[in-house]
C-alpha positions in Angstrom: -34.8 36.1 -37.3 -31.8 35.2 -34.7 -29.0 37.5 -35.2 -25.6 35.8 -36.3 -23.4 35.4 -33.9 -20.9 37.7 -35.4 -21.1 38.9 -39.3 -18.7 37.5 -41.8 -18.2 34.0 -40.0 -20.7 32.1 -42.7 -23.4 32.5 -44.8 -26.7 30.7 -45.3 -27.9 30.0 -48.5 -31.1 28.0 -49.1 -31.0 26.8 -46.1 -27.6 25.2 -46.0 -24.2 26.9 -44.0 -20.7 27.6 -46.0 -18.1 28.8 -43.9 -16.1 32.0 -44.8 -11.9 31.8 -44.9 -9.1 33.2 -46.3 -6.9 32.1 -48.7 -2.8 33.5 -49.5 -1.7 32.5 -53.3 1.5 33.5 -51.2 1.8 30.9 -49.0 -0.9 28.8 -50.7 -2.9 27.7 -47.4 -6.4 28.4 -46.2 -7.2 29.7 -43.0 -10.8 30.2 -40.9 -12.0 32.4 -39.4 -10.8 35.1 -42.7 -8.2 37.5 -41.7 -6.5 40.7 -43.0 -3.2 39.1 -43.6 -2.1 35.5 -43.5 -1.9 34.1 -39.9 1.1 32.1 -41.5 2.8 34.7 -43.1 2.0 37.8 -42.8 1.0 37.8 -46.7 -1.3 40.6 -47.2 -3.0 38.8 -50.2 -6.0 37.0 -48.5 -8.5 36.0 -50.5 -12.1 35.9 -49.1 -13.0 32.4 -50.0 -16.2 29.3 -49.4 -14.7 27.0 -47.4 -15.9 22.9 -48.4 -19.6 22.0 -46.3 -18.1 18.7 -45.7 -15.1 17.2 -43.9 -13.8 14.3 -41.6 -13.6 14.4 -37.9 -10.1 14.3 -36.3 -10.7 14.8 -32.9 -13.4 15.0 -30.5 -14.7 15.8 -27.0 -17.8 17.3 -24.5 -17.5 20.2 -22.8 -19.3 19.8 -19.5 -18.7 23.2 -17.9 -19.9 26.1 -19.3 -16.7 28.4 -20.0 -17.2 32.3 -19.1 -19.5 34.1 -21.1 -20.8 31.0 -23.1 -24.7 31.1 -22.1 -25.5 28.0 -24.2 -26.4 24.5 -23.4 -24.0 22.2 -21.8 -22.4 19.5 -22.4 -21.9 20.4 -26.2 -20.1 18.5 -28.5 -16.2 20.1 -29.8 -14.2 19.1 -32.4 -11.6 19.1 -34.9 -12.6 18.7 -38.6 -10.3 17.7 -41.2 -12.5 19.7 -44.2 -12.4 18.2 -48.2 -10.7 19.8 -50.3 -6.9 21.1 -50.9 -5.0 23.0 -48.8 -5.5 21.1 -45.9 -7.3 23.1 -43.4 -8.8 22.0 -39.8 -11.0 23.8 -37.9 -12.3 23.3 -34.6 -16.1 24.0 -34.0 -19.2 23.1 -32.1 -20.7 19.3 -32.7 -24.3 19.3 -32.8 -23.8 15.8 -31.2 -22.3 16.5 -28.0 -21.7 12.2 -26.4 -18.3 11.8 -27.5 -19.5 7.8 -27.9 -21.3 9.0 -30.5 -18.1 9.2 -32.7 -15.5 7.7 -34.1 -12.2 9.0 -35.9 -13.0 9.9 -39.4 -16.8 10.1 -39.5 -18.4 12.4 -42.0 -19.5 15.7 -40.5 -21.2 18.7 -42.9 -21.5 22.3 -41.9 -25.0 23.7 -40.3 -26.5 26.4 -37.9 -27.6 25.8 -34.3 -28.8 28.2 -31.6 -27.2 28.9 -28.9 -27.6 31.0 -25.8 -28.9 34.5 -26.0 -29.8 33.3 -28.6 -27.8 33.6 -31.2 -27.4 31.8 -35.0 -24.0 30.0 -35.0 -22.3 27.4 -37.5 -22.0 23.9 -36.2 -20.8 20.4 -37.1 -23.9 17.7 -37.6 -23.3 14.2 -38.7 -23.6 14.2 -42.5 -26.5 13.4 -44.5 -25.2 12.6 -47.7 -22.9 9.7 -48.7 -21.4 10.9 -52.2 -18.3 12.4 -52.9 -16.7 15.6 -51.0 -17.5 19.0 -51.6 
């Protein structure tokens, strides 16, 4: 099995990837990757919670130059994702799709593992499969 690349940043259940965040009642907003204490606050109420598998892309771009330490394939895809849901949260991640042609503002993305260098199991963006409502 390929190690995670760090513990606590998803989980994968039957197959399918569900980021883990934080959530303050405090301040009432989400935030990824889960922290102590509320990056926007400093609430100390964070509540471990399953972030929505599917979202919107915002923003988009390769990478075409590996940056220090990254032993992966390049060019990747990077984005910003828009996930369902309330609070509005955005999170910017890997796209398993890395020709920025590829995309266009506001396409559907869902949440799944790729390998990368080393190799490790990380979470990644993929075009979604499914058409129906959020989650």
């Amino acid at each position: 099995m390929t190690p995670l690349i760090r513990e606590g940043l998803f989980i994968v259940d039957d197959g399918r990837a569900t980021l883990i965040g934080g959530y303050s009642p405090t301040s009432g907003l989400a935030h990824f990757p889960r922290r102590p204490v509320c990056p926007f606050t400093g609430a100390d109420d964070v509540e471990k919670r399953r972030l929505p598998r599917h979202g919107r892309l915002w923003l988009w771009t390769a990478v075409t130059s590996a940056p220090p330490g990254y032993s992966g394939d390049v060019p990747y895809g990077l984005g910003i994702v828009e996930l369902d849901g309330d609070p509005l949260l955005r999170i910017v991640g890997l796209l398993t799709v890395a020709d920025p042609a590829s995309w266009s503002e506001g396409d559907r993305v869902e949440v799944t593992t790729m390998v990368i260098g080393g190799p490790a199991l990380t979470w990644a963006f993929a075009p979604s499969t499914t058409t129906g409502e959020p989650s």
